[in-house]
C-alpha positions as CSV (number, residue, x, y, z in Angstrom):
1,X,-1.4,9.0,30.1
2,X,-3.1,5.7,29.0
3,X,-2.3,3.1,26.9
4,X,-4.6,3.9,24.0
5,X,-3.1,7.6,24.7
6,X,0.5,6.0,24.2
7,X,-0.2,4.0,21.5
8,X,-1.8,6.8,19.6
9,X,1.4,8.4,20.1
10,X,3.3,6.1,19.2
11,X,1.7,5.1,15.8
12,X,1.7,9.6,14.6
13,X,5.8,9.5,15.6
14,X,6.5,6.2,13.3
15,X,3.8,8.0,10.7
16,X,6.6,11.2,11.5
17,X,9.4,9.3,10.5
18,X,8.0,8.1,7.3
19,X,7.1,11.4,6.2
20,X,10.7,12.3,6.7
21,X,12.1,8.8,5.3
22,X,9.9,9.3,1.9
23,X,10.6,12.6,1.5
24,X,14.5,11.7,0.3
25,X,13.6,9.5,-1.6
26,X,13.7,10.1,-5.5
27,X,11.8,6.8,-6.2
28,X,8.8,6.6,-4.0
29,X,6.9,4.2,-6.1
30,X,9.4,1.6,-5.3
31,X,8.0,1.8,-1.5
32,X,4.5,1.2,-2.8
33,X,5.6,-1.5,-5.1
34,X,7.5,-3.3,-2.2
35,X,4.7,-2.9,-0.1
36,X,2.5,-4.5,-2.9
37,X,4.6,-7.6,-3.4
38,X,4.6,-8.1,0.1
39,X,0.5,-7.8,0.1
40,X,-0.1,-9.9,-3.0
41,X,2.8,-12.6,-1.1
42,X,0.6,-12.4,2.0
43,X,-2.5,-13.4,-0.4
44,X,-1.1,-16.0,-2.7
45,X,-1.4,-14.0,-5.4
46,X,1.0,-14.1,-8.6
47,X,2.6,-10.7,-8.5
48,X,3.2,-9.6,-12.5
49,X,6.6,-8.2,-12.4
50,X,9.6,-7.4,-14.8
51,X,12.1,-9.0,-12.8
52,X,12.7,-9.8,-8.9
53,X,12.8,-6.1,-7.0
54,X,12.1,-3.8,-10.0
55,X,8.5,-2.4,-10.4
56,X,6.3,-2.4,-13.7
57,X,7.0,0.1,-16.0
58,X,3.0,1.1,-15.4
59,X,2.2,1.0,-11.6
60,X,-1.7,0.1,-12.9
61,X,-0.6,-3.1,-13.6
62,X,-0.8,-4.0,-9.7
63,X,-4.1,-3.4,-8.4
64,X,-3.3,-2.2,-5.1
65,X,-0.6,0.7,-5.8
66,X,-3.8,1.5,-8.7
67,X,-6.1,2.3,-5.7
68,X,-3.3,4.4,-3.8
69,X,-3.0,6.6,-7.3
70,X,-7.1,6.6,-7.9
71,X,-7.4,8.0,-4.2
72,X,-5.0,10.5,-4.7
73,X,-6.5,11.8,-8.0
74,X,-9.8,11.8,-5.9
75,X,-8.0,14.2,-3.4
76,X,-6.9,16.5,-6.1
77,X,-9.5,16.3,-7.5
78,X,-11.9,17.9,-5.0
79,X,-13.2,14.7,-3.5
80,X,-15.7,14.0,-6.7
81,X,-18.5,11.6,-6.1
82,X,-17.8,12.2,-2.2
83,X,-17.3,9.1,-0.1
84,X,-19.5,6.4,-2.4
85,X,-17.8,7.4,-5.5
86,X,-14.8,6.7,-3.9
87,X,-15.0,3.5,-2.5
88,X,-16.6,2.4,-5.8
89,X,-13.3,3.4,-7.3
90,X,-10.9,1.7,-5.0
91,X,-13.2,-1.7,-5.3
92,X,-13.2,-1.2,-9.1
93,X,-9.2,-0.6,-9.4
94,X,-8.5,-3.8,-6.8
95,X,-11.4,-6.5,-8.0
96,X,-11.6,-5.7,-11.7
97,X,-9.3,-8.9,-12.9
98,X,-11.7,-10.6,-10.3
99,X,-15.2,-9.4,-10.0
100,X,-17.5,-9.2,-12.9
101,X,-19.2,-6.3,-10.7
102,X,-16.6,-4.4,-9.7
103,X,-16.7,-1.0,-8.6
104,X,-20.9,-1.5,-7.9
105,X,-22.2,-1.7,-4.7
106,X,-24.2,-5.3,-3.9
107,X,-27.6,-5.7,-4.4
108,X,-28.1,-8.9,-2.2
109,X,-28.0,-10.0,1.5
110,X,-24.2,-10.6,3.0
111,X,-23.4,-12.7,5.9
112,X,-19.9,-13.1,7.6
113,X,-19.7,-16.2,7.9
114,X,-21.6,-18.8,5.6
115,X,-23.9,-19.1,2.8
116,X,-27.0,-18.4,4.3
117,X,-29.1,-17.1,7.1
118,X,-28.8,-20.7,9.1
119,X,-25.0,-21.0,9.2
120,X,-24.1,-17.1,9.3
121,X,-22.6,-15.8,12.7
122,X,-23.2,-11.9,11.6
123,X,-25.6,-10.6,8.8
124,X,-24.4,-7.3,7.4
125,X,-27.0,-4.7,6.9
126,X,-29.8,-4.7,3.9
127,X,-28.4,-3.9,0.2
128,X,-30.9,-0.9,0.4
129,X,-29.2,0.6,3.1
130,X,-26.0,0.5,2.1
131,X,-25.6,4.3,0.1
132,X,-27.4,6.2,3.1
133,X,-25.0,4.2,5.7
134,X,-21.5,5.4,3.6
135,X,-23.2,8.7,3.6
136,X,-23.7,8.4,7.6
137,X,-19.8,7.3,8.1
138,X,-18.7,10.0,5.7
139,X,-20.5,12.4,8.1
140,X,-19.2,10.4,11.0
141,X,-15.6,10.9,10.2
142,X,-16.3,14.6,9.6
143,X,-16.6,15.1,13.2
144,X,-14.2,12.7,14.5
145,X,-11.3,15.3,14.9
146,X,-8.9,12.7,15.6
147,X,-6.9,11.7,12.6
148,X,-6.1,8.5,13.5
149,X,-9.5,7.6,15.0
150,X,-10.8,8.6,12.0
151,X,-8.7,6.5,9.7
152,X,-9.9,3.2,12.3
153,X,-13.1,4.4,12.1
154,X,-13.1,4.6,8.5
155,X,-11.8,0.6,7.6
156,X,-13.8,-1.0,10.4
157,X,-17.2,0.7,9.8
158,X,-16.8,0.3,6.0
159,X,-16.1,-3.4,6.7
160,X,-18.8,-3.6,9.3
161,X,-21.3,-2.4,6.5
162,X,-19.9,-4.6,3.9
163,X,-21.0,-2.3,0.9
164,X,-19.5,-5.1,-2.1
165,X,-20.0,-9.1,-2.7
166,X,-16.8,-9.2,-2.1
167,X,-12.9,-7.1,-2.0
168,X,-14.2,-5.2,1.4
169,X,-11.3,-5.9,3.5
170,X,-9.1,-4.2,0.3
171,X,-11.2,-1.4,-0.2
172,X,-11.1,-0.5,4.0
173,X,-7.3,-0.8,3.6
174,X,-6.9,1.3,1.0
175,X,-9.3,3.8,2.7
176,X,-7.1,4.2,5.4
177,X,-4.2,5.6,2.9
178,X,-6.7,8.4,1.8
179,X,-7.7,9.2,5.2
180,X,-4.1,9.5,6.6
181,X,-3.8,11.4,3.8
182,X,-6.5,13.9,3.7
183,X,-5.9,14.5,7.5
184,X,-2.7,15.6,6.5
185,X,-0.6,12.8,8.4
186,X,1.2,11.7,5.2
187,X,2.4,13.7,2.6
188,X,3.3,11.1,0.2
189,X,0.9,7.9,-0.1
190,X,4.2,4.8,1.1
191,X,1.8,3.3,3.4
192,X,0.3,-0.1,3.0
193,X,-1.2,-2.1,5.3
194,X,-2.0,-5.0,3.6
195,X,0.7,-6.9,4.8
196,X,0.7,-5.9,8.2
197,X,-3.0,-6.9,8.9
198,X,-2.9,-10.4,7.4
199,X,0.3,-11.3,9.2
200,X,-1.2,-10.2,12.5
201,X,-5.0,-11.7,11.3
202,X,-6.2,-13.6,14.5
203,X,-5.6,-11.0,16.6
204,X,-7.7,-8.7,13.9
205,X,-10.2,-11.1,14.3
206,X,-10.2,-11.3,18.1
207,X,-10.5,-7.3,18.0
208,X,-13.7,-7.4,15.4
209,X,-15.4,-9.9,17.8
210,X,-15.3,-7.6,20.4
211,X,-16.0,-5.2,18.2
212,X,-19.7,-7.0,17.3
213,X,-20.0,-7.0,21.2
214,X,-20.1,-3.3,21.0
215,X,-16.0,-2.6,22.9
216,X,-13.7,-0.6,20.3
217,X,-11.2,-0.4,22.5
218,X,-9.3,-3.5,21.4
219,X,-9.8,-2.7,17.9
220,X,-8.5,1.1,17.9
221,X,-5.3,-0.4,20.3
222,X,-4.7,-3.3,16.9
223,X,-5.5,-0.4,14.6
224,X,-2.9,1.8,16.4
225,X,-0.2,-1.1,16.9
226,X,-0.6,-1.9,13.0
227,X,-0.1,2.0,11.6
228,X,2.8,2.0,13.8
229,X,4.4,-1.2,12.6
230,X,3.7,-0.4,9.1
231,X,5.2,2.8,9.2
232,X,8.2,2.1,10.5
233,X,8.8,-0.9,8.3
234,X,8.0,1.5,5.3
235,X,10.6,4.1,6.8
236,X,13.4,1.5,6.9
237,X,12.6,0.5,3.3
238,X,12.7,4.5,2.2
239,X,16.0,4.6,4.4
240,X,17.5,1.7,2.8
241,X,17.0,2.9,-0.7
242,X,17.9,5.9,0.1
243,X,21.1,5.3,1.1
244,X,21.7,2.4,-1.6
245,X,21.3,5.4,-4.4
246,X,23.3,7.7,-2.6
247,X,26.0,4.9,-2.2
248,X,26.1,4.0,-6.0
249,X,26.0,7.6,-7.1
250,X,29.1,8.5,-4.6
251,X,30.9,5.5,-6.8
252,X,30.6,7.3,-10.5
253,X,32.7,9.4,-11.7
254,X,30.5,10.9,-14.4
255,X,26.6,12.8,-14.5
256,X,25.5,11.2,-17.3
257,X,26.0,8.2,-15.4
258,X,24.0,9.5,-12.4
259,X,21.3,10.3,-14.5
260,X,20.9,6.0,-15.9
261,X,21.0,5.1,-12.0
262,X,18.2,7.3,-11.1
263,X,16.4,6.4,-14.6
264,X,16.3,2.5,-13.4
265,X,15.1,3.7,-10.1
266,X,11.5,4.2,-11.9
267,X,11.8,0.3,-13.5
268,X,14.2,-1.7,-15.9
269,X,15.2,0.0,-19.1
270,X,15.0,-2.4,-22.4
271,X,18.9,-3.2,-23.1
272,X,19.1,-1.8,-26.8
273,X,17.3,1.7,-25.4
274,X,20.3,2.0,-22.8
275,X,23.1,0.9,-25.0
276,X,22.3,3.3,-27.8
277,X,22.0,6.3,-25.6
278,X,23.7,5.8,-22.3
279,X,26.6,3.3,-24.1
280,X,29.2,5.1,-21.6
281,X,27.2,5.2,-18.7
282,X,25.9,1.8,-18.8
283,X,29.7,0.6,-19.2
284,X,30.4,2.5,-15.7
285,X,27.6,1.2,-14.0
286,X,28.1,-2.2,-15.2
287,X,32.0,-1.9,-14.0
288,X,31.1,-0.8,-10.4
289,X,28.4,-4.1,-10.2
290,X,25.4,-1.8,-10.1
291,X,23.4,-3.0,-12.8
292,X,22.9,-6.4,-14.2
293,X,20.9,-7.7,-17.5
294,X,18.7,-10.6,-17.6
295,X,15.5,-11.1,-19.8
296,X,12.6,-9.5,-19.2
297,X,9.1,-9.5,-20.9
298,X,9.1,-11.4,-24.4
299,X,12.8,-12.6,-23.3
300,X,13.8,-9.2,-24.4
301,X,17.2,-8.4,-22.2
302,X,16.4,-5.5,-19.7
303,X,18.9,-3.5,-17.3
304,X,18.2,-3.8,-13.7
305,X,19.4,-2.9,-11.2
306,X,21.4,-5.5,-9.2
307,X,20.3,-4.7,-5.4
308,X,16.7,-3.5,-6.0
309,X,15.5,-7.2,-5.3
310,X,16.8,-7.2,-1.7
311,X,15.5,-4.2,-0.9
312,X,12.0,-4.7,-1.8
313,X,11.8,-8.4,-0.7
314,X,12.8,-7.2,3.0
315,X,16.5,-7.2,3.3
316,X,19.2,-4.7,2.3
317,X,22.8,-5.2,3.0
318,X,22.5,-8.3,5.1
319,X,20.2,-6.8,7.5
320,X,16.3,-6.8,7.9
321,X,14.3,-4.2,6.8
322,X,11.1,-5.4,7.4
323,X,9.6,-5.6,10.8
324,X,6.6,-8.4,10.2
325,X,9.2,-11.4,8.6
């Protein structure tokens, strides 16, 4: 067996175990939301949050788990638009707060390097071409029957081609969810790889350059190596909040205080709302140290729940969750 063989392997067994990790959990966009504070961490980005390690009430609020939810409505909804309506859509849900043209494919010339034709390493293909060329890759990855190749194929041509001023390495990222996805390797959307690629960026780099030199071979093995670590970190996170649910829930006594832990699980819960209908429950949780209260927007005091934070910023229990910190 080769290498590529094995790693190809190896990156559908750790895609396995997520399936299987995200499929007990009751909170799923918790995954997605870690994943998203580690991308926008990665960037630089301010990350608008309630509170440390509890999601927004409204998962549009962060662009990147908005892209995972439009590319899911595009899968249930019969692929409308086909691929360029698509990709117009995940640019336009990622680079609205930051792109006056969001969600419209570039008119102009693009380079990868510098501002114009003297200084550029790599010119990208002409603005006019650009709609026929996503209409050759969407036919491309048609009759690539290999799911995975089809996915690497998918993020480095659509970076290759370069179709917006700018967002391109967001928009391939988050076309790799949807392929996975439609190819039936994931069953629920907890895979980001945002993270994953920028801490492991030169060698991404080395593999494009070869890439330009016309070898794929080093970019489908970084391609593989990446799916494979990001899916296992994400199965460690599912495993970890998995098991911190089912531990708090073994320690009350009553449902109705079940049902508040699983409620915070979605996000934190405005104080007065949880003290005038879950005054009993919230009593018990607050006894057994599962929830605390701190302010959240407008200074208004929120419930939250006390462990969510390590779990999402990589650690649970005192041991590592993640496997790229």
């Amino acid at each position: 067996m080769t290498s590529a063989s094995e790693a190809g392997l190896r990156a559908r067994d750790a895609l396995v175990r997520l399936d299987r990790a995200a499929a007990r959990v009751r909170c799923p966009d918790l995954v997605l939301y870690r994943g998203a504070r580690a991308e926008a961490r990665r960037r630089g980005d301010a990350l608008h949050e309630h509170a440390p390690g509890v999601p927004a009430v409204d998962p549009a609020e962060l662009p990147t788990i908005a892209a995972v939810m439009r590319g899911e409505e595009w899968l249930a909804g019969g692929r409308p638009g086909g691929w360029r309506g698509l990709v117009c859509d995940l640019h336009w849900e990622l680079m609205q707060a930051r792109d006056v043209s969001a969600g419209t494919l570039r008119s102009g010339p693009s380079w990868l390097v510098g501002r114009d034709t003297a200084h550029a390493r790599r010119r990208f293909p002409e603005a006019k071409l650009v709609s026929s060329q996503l209409a050759a890759l969407e036919r491309a990855l048609r009759a690539e029957r290999d799911p995975l190749l089809a996915a690497a194929d998918a993020h480095v041509r659509l970076a290759l081609l370069h179709p917006f001023r700018d967002g391109n390495g967001r928009v391939a990222l988050a076309l790799v969810a949807v392929v996975l996805r439609e190819r039936g390797l994931l069953s629920r959307p907890c895979l980001l790889l945002g993270a994953t690629f920028h801490a492991r960026k030169r060698a991404c780099f080395a593999a494009l350059d070869r890439l330009w030199s016309g070898d794929s071979r080093p970019w489908r093995s970084f391609f593989l190596s990446a799916i494979e670590r990001a899916a296992t970190d994400a199965a460690a996170a599912c495993e970890a909040i998995h098991e911190r649910f089912e531990a708090d829930a073994r320690r009350l006594a009553t449902r109705e205080a079940r049902r508040l832990l699983w409620r915070l699980a979605d996000g934190a819960l405005p104080l007065r709302d949880v003290a005038t209908s879950w005054g009993n429950a919230l009593s018990a949780l607050r006894r057994a140290r599962i929830v605390t209260v701190a302010r959240g927007f407008f200074a208004e005091p929120m419930v939250f729940h006390a462990t969510l934070a390590r779990i999402v910023s990589g650690n649970a229990g005192g041991r590592r969750v993640s496997s790229d910190r």
